[in-house]
C-alpha positions as CSV (number, residue, x, y, z in Angstrom):
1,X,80.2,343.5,101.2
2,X,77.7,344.0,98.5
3,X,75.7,340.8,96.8
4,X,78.1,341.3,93.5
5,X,81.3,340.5,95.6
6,X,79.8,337.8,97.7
7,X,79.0,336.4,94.3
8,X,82.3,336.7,93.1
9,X,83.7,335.0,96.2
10,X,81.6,332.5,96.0
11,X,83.1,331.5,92.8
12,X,86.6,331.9,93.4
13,X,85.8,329.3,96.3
14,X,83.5,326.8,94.4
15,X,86.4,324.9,92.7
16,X,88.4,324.2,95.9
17,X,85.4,323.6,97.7
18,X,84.3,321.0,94.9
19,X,87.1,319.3,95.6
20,X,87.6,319.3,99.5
21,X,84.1,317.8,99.2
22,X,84.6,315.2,96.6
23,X,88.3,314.5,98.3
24,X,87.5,314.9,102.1
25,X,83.7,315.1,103.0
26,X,82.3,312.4,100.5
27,X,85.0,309.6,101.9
28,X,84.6,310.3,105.6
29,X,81.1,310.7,105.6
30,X,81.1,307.3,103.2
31,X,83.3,305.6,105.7
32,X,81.6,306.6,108.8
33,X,78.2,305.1,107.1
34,X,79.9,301.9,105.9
35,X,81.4,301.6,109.5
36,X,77.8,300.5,110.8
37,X,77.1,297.9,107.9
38,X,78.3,294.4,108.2
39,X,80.7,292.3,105.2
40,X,78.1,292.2,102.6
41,X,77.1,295.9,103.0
42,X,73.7,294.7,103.2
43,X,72.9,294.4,106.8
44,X,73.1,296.7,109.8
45,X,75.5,295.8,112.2
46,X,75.4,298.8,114.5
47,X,78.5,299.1,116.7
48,X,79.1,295.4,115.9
49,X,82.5,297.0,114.3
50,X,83.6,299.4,116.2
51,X,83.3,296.9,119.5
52,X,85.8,294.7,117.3
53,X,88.4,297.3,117.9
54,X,88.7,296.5,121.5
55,X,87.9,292.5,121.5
56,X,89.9,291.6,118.1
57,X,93.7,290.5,119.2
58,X,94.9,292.2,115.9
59,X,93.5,295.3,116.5
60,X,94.4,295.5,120.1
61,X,98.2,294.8,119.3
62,X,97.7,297.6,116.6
63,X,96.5,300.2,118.6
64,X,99.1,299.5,121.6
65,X,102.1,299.8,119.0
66,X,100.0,303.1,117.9
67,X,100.3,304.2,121.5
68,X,104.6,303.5,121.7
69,X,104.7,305.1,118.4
70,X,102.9,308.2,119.3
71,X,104.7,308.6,122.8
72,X,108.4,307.5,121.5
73,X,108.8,308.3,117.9
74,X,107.7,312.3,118.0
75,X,109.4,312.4,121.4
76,X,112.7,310.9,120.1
77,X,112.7,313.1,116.9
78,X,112.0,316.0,118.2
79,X,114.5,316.2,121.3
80,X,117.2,314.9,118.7
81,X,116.2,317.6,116.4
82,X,116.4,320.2,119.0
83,X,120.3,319.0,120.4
84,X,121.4,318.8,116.6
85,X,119.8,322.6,116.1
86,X,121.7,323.9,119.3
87,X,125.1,322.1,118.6
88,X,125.4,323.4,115.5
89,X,124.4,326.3,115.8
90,X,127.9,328.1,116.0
91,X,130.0,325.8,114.4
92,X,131.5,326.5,110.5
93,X,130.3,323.1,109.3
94,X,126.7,323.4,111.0
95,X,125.3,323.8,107.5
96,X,126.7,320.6,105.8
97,X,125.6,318.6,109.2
98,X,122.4,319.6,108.6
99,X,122.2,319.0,105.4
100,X,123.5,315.1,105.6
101,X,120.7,315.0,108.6
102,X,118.1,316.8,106.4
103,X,118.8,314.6,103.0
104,X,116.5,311.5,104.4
105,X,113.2,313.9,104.0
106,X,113.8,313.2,100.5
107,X,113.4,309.1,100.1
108,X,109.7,308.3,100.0
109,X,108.9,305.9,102.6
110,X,108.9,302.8,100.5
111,X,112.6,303.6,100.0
112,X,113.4,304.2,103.5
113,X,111.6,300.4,104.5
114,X,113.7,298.9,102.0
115,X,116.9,300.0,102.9
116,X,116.4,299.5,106.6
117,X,114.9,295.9,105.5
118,X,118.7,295.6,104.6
119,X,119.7,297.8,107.4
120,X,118.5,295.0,110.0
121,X,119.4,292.1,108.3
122,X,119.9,289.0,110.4
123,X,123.3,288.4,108.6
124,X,126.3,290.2,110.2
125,X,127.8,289.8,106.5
126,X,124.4,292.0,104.9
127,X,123.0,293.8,107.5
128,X,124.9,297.2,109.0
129,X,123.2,296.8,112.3
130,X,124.3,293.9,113.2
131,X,128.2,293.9,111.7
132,X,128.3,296.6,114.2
133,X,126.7,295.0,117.5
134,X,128.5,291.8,116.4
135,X,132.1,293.9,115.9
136,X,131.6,295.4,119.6
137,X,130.5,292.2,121.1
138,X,133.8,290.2,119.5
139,X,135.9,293.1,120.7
140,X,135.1,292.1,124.4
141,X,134.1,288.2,124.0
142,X,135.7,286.6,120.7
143,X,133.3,284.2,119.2
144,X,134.8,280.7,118.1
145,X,136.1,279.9,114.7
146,X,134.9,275.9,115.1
147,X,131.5,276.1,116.4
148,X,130.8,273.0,114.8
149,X,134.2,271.0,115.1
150,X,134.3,267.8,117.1
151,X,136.2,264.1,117.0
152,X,136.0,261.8,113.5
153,X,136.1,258.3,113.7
154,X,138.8,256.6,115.5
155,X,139.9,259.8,117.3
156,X,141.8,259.7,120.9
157,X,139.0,262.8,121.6
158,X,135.8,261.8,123.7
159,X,133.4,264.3,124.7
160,X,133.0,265.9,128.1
161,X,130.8,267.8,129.9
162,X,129.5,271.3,129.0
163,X,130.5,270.7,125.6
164,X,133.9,269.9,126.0
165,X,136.3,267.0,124.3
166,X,138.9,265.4,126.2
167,X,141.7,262.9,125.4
168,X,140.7,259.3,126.8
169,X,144.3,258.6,128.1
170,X,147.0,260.5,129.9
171,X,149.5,262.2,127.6
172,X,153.6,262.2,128.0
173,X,156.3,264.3,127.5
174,X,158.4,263.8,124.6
175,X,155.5,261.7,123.1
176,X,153.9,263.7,120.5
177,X,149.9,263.7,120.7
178,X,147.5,264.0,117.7
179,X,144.0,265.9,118.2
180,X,142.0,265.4,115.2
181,X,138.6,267.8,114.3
182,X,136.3,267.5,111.5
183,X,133.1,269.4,111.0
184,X,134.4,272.9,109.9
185,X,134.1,273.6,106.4
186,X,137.6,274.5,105.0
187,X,135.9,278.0,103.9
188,X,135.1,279.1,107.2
189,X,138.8,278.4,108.4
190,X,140.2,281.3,109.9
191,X,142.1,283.5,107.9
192,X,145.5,282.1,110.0
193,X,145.1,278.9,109.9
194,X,148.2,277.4,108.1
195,X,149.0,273.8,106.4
196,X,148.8,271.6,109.2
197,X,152.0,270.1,110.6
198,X,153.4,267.4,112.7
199,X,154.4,268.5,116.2
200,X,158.1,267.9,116.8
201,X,159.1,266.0,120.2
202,X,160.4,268.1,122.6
203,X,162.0,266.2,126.0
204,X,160.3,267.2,128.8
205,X,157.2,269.0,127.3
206,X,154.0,267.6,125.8
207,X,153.8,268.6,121.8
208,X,150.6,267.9,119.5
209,X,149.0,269.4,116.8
210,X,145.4,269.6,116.1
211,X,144.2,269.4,113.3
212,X,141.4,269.7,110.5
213,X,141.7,265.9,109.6
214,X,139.4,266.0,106.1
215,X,140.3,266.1,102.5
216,X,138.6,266.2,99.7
217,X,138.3,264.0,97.2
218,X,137.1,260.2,97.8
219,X,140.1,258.3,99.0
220,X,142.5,260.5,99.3
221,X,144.5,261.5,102.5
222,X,145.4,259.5,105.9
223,X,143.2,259.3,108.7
224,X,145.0,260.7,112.3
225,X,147.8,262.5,110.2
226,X,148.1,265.3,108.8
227,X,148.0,265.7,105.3
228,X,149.5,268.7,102.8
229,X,146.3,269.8,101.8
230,X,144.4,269.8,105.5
231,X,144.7,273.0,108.0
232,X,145.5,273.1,111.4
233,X,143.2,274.9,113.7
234,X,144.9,278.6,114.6
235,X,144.0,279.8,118.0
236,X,142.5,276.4,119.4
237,X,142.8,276.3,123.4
238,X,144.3,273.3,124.6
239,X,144.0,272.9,128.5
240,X,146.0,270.0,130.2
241,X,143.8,268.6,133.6
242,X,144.8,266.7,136.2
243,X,142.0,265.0,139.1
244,X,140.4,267.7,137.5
245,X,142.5,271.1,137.9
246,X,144.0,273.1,134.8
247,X,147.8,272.0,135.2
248,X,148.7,274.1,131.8
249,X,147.2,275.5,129.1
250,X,148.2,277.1,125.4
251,X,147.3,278.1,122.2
252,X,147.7,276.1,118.9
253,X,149.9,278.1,116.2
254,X,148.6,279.1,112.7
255,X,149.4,275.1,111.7
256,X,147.7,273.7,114.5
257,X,151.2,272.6,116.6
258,X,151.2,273.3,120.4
259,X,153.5,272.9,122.9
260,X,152.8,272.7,126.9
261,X,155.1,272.3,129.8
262,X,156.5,269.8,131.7
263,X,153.4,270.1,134.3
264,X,151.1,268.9,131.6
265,X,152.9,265.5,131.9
266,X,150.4,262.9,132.9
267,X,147.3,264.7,132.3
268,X,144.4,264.5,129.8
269,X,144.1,267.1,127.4
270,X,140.9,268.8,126.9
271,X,139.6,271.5,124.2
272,X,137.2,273.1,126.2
273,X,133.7,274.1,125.5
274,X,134.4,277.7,124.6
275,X,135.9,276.7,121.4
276,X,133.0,275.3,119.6
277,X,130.7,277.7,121.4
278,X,128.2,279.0,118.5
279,X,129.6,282.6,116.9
280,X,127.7,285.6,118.1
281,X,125.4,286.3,115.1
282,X,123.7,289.6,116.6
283,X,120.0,290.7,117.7
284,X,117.1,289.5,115.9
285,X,116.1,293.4,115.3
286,X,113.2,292.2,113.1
287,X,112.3,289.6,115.6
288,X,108.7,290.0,117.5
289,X,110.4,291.6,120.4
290,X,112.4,293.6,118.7
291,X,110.5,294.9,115.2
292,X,108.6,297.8,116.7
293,X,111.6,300.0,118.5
294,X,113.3,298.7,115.3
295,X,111.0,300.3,112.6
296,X,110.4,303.4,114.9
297,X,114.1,303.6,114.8
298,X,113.9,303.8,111.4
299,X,111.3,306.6,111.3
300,X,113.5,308.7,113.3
301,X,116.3,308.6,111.3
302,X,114.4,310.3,108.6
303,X,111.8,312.6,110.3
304,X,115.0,313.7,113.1
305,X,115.9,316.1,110.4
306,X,112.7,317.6,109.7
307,X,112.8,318.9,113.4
308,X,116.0,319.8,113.7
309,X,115.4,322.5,110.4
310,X,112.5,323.9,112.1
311,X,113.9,324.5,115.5
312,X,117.0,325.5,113.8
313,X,114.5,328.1,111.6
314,X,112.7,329.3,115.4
315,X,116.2,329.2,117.2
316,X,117.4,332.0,115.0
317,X,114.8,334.1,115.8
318,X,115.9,334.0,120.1
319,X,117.2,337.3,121.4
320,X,120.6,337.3,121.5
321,X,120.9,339.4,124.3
322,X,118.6,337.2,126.8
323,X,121.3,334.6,126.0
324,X,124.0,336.5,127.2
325,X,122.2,338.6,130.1
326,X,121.5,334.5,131.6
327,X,125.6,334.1,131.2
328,X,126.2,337.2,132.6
329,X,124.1,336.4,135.5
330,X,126.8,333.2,136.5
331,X,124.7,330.6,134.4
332,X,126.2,327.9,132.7
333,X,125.9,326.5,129.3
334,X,123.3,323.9,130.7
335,X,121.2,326.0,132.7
336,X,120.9,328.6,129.9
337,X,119.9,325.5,127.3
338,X,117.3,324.5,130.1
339,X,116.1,327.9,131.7
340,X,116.1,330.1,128.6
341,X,116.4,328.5,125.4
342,X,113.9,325.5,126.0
343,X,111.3,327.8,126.8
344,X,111.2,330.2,124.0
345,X,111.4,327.1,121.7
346,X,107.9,325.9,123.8
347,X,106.1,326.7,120.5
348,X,108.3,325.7,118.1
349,X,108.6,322.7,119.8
350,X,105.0,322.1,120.7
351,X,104.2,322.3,116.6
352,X,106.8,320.1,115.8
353,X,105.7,317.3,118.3
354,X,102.2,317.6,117.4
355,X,103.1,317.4,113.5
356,X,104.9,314.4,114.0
357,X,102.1,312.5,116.7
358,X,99.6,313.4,113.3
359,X,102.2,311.8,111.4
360,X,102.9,308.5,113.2
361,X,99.4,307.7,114.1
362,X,99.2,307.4,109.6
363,X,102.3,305.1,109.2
364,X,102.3,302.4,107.1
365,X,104.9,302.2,104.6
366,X,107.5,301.2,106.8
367,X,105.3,298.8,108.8
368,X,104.5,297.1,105.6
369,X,108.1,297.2,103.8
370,X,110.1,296.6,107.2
371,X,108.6,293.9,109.2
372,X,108.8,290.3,108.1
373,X,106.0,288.2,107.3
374,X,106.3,286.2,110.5
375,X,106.9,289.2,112.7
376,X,103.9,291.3,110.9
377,X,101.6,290.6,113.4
378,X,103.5,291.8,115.9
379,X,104.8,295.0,114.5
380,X,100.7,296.1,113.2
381,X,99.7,299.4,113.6
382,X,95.9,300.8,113.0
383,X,96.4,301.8,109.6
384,X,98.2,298.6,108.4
385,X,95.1,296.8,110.2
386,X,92.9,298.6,108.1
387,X,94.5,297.7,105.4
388,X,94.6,294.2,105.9
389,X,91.1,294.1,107.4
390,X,89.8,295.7,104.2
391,X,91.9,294.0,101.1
392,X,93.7,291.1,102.6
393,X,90.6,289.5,104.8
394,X,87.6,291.6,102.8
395,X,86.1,293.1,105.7
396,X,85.4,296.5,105.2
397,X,83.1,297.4,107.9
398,X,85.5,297.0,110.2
399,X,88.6,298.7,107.9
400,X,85.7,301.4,108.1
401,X,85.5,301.6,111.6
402,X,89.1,301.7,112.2
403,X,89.4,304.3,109.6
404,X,86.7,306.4,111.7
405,X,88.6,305.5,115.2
406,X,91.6,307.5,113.3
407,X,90.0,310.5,112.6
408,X,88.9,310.7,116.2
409,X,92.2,310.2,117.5
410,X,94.3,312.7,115.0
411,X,90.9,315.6,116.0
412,X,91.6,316.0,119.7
413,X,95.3,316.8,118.5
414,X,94.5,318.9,115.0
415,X,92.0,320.8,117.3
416,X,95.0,321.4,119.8
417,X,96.7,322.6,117.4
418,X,94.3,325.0,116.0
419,X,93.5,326.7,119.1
420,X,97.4,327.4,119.8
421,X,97.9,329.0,116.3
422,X,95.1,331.0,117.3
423,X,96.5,332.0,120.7
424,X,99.3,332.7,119.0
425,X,97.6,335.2,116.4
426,X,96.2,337.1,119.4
427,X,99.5,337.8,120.5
């Protein structure tokens, strides 16, 4: 090249490398200085900072979420992306599935915290997560409708152990027995629960109803009866015990009446424990156990589709007829997934997993939207720590140092990286 046309390139070059400089070099070479001064930016602290990011609990919790998010998140993502890739890949509607598992790419971040804030929700009522846990837990153990029922004032109930309430005398047949409740507000009823009703006599079998016995309104109603406005309590267990066996036991109707057999004659009745046992309200997902696998759930649900596209793009591109010489061969659908397809999707695969580790050792957003104030600490990751080391507690020596311990960690996988593009150049 002559002189003119280095010129000339050096030109064309300045601008961008004006700005790499002013954008990139300046700040890291800024931060690695300010990473050896202490608070005030006065003094020399040497590696004062940077032995903070082993001895400070903060940082240490950070950087061992870093490490499950690095190993789980890009792992998780990208073997989802890769199954979604392959199953759709010869089906009429692959195009619309990934499309739906795409469309997630598109929220920014903040958008994504927010609605999985709402996602994981404590309350069954608000939060998706847990209407569904608590809808397959209730299909196999039915939570109670009276958690917080037991015996008013001059009730023939006493309490028993394990939570239990038992009548203090014997009951008789033909005698009909009253088992008052208060302590359930009448608008978490059950939706069958009827106008409660007085429990004909029937000879030879013990009858009752039980009962809701509150009513609104300052004097109004009758203490141990049932009155027209008060409910009876659908689905109630009633268990009738003798020198302490289960004789009988039934179910009270939609207005509270039951009706047990002859056996139950002489016994005590007894409402046992598992109907005021507390209803099933779900996992505490944002809970200090829980918040990390939570929010790296989270992360996965957007960045699964990001994967999927590219091995999707890199799967089109496999010879055909390797596919079908393996099936000729006697191999089956698994063994060609595993023995052939895998491996030519190594580099597809390894440039996916790598983008993603680059990208999960930066998160933030949905560290900072997701986690609740008291779980925070608990969910903190290196570059939320910097954050709050350098705005929330003003120091930003250490912010600095963390900022430099970053860099360090995302070069050993950039220069990875590099050096496989290249390899793959020489090919």
């Amino acid at each position: 090249m002559t002189g003119t046309r280095r010129t000339v390139a050096a030109l064309f070059l300045l601008p961008a490398l004006v700005l790499l400089g002013a954008l990139v070099v300046y700040p890291i070479g800024y931060s690695v200085v300010r990473s050896f001064y202490d608070q005030s930016g006065d003094g020399f602290a040497g590696l004062d900072n940077y032995k903070a990011l082993f001895t400070d609990d903060g940082i240490r919790t950070a950087l061992k979420n870093n490490v499950l998010w690095v190993v789980f998140a890009p792992t998780v993502a990208t073997a989802l992306g890769l199954i979604f890739a392959v199953l759709t890949e010869r089906i009429r509607w692959g195009t619309a599935f990934k499309l739906v598992v795409f469309m997630p790419m598109a929220i920014s971040m903040l958008a994504a915290g927010i609605i999985f804030r709402l996602v994981y929700d404590q309350d069954p009522d608000k939060g998706v997560a847990n209407a569904v846990w608590v809808g397959v837990h209730d299909t196999f153990a039915q939570s109670s409708a009276f958690p917080k029922a037991h015996p008013g004032r001059q009730s023939p109930l006493e309490a028993a152990q394990g939570g239990a309430f038992l009548t203090r005398e014997p009951v008789r047949a033909g005698d009909p027995v009253s088992l008052p409740l208060v302590g359930v507000p009448p608008d978490q009823m059950p939706g069958s629960a009827e106008k409660a009703a007085p429990a004909p006599a029937e000879p030879g079998k013990v009858t009752g109803t039980t009962w809701q016995d509150f009513t609104r309104g300052e004097g109004v109603g009758t203490l141990g009866a049932p009155d027209p406005s008060e409910l009876g309590y659908a689905g109630m267990r009633i268990e009738a015990v003798k020198d302490g066996k289960v004789v009988a036991s039934t179910t009270a109707a939609g207005d509270g009446t039951f009706t047990l057999p002859e056996a139950a004659d002489g016994a005590q009745l007894r409402l046992p424990a598992s109907n005021f046992k507390e209803a099933y309200n779900g996992l505490d997902w944002l809970g200090p156990s829980l918040v990390t696998p939570a929010i790296i759930g989270s992360y996965i649900w957007m960045w699964a589709g990001f994967a999927m596209v590219l091995i999707a793009a890199g799967l089109a591109s496999v010879p055909r007829e390797l596919l079908e010489a393996a099936r000729v061969d006697g191999a089956n659908e698994w063994q060609v997934f595993r023995r052939v397809t895998v491996p030519l999707l190594a580099p597809v695969l390894a440039v996916v997993t790598v983008t993603l580790m680059i990208n999960v050792l930066k998160v933030f957003d949905l560290v900072f939207i997701i986690a609740p104030g008291s779980s925070q600490d608990d969910a903190n990751v290196l570059a939320l720590e910097l954050y709050r080391k350098g705005f929330s507690e003003d120091q930003p020596g250490i912010a600095s140092a963390i900022a430099v311990f970053l860099l360090l960690l995302v070069i050993p996988v950039m220069w990875f990286n590099v050096r496989r593009l290249r390899r793959e150049v020489r090919r």
